[in-house]
Each structure stands twice: as structure tokens, then as C-alpha cells.
PLY file of the C-alpha trace (Angstrom):
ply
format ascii 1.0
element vertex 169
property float x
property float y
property float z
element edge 168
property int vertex1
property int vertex2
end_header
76.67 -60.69 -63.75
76.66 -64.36 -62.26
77.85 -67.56 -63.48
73.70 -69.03 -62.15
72.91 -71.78 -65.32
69.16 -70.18 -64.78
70.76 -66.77 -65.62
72.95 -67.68 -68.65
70.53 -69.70 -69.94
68.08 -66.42 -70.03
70.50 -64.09 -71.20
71.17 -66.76 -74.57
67.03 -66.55 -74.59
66.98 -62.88 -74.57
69.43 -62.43 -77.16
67.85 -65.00 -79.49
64.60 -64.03 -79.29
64.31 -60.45 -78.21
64.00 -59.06 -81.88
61.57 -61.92 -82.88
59.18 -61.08 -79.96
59.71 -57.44 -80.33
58.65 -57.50 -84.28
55.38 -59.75 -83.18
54.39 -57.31 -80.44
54.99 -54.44 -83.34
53.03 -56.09 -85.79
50.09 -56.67 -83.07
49.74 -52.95 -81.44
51.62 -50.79 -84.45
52.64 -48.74 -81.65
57.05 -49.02 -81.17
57.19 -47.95 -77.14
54.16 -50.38 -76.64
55.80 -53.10 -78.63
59.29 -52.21 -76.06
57.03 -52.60 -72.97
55.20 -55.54 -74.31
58.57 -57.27 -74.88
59.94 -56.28 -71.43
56.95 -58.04 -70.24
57.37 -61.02 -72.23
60.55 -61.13 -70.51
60.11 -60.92 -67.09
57.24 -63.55 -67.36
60.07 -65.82 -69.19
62.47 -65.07 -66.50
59.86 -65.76 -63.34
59.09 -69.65 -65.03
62.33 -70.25 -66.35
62.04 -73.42 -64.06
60.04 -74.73 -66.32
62.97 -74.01 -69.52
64.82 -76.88 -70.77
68.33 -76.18 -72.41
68.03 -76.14 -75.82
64.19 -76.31 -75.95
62.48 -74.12 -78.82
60.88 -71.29 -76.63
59.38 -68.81 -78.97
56.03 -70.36 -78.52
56.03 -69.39 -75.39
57.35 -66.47 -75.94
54.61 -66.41 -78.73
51.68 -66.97 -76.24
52.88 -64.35 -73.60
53.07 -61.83 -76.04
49.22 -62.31 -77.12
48.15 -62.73 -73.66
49.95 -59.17 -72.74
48.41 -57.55 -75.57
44.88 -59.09 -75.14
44.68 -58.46 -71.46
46.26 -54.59 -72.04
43.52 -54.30 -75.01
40.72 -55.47 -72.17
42.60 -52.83 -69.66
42.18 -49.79 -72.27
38.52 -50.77 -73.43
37.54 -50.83 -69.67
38.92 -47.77 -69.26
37.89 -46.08 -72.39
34.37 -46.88 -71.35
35.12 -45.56 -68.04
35.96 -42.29 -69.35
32.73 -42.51 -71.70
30.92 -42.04 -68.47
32.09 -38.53 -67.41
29.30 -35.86 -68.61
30.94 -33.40 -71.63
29.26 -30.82 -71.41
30.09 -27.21 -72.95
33.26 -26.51 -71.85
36.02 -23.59 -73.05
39.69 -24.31 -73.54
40.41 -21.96 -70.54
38.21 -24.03 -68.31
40.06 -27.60 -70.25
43.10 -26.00 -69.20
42.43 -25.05 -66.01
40.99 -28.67 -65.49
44.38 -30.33 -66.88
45.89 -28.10 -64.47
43.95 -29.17 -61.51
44.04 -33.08 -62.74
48.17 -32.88 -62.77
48.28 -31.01 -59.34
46.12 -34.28 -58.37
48.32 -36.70 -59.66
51.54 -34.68 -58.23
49.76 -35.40 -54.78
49.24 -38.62 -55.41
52.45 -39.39 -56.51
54.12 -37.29 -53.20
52.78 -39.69 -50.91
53.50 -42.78 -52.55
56.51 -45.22 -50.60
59.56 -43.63 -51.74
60.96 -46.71 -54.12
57.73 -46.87 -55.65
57.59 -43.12 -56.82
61.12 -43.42 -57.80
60.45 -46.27 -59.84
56.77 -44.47 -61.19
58.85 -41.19 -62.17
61.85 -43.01 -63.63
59.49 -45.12 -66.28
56.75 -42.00 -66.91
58.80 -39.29 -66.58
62.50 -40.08 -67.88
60.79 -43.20 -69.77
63.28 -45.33 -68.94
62.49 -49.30 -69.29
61.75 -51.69 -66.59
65.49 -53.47 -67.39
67.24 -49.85 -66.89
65.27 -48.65 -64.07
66.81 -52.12 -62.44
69.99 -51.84 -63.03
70.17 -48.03 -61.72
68.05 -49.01 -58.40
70.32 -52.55 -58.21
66.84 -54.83 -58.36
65.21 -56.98 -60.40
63.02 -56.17 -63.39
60.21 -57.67 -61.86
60.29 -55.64 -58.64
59.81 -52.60 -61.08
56.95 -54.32 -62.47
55.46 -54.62 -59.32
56.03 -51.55 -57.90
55.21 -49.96 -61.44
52.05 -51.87 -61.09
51.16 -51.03 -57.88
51.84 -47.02 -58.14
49.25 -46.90 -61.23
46.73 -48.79 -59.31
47.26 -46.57 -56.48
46.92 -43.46 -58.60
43.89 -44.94 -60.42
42.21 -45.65 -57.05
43.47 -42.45 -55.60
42.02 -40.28 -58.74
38.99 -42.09 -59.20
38.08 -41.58 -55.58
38.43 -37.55 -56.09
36.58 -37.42 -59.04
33.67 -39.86 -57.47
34.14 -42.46 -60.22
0 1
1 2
2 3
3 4
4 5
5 6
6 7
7 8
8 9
9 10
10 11
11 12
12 13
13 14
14 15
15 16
16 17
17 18
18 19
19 20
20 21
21 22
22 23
23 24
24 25
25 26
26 27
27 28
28 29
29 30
30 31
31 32
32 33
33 34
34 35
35 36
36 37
37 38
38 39
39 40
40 41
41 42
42 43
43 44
44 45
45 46
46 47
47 48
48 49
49 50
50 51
51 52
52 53
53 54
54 55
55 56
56 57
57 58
58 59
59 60
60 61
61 62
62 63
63 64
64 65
65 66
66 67
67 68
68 69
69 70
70 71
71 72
72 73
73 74
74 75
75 76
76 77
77 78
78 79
79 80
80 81
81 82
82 83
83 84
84 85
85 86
86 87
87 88
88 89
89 90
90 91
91 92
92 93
93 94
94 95
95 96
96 97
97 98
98 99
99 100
100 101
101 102
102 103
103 104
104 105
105 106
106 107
107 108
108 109
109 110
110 111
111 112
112 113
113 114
114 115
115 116
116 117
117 118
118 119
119 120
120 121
121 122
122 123
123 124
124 125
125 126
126 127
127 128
128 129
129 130
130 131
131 132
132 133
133 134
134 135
135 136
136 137
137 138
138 139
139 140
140 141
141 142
142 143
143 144
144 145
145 146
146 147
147 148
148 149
149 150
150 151
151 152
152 153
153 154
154 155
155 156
156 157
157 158
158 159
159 160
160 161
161 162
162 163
163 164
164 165
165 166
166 167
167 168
């Protein structure tokens, strides 16, 4: 890709370290595609301070402590929302009327989704729908892995705020 000492230097990182991290994400959520993400995200947080990354220095403690913040603050994330969903009354309910609701809630989020910024609903349908990771979704759309982060990020706040604002959460 390019001869940038930053970029070479990353790529050695990557390849040293990528099973290491990806076994301690495993062993911390027990869940594989979570453990993928989780080490994506360990990586893009490597590559956005690798200013701080001296040749030859030992980084899998960093790599140690991004991994545990990612999980702890995604662990947060799910128990807020967990509790969120607690709130919503259950009350007697068939499976035609589930389904119909499911059916409604999707129609919602295909909404949603429509009127996102065009990148950004690219780059939401590429990871959901064709699960691709943040590194392929960048090298099909030619941009950084970070960029999908951030646009990931920002389409699943958008949909949050969008959905929660329908259903008067």
C-alpha cells in the first residue's frame, strides 16, 4: 500500500498481535463475531495513536488495555440498553400480533435507514447486512477503517434516536 514508516510499522503490529488480541477478546465475551469486532476495534484505536509507538516497543499491553476497555464500555452499552428494553410494558400478546409488531419495527428501521447520507447507509448495510468487517468495508469504499467506525457509529445512533423517538422512549 505505501512505503509511510507509521504504516509498516502497523502492519508488523497487526500481524504480530492480531491472534493474541483476538484469543483475549474470545476468552472475555465467548462470543467469535464479537471477539472479530472487538479486535477490529483494538486496531483502529492502535492505528489512530500510533504516534505514540516506538519501533520495537512491546505493545500488547496496550493492546491488552484497549481490549478491556472495548469490552467494559460495550458490556455498560448492552446493560443500559437491556434495562431500557425492561421498561416497555409486556403485556398479553399473540405471536400474530409479535409478528405483526416485528413487521412494523423492520419497516421502521428500513425508513430510517432510507434517509440516512448515502455513505453512511452503505457503510450500515455493508457491516449488518453482508457482515462484512470494518477493514473490508474500507478497502471496497477506498477509506479508512476508522471512517467506517464513525460512520458505523453514527448510523446506529441515528437509528437508536430515530426509533426511540417513534416508540416514545
Amino acid at each position: 500500500m505505501s512505503d509511510n514508516p507509521s504504516r509498516i510499522l502497523f502492519d508488523q503490529l497487526f500481524e504480530d498481535n492480531r491472534e493474541k488480541v483476538y484469543r483475549f477478546a474470545f476468552k472475555l465475551t465467548e462470543d467469535r463475531l464479537r471477539a472479530q469486532e472487538i479486535t477490529q476495534q483494538c486496531f483502529i484505536k492502535l492505528w489512530e495513536n500510533m504516534y505514540k509507538v516506538q519501533p520495537g516497543q512491546d505493545i500488547f499491553p496496550l493492546l491488552f488495555v484497549y481490549v478491556k476497555h472495548i469490552v467494559i464500555d460495550e458490556t455498560r452499552k448492552l446493560y443500559r440498553e437491556k434495562k431500557s428494553l425492561e421498561k416497555i410494558p409486556a403485556g398479553p400478546q399473540s405471536s400474530t400480533d409479535n409478528s405483526l409488531l416485528h413487521k412494523e419495527f423492520r419497516q421502521h428501521i428500513q425508513k430510517v435507514i432510507e434517509k440516512m447520507p448515502e455513505q453512511r447507509r452503505n457503510i450500515y448495510l455493508l457491516s449488518r447486512d453482508k457482515g462484512k468487517s470494518y477493514k473490508e468495508i474500507a478497502d471496497q469504499l477506498s477509506i479508512s477503517p476508522s471512517t467506517v467506525r464513525n460512520h458505523l457509529n453514527l448510523a446506529l445512533q441515528y437509528i437508536r434516536r430515530e426509533m426511540m423517538a417513534h416508540y416514545d422512549m
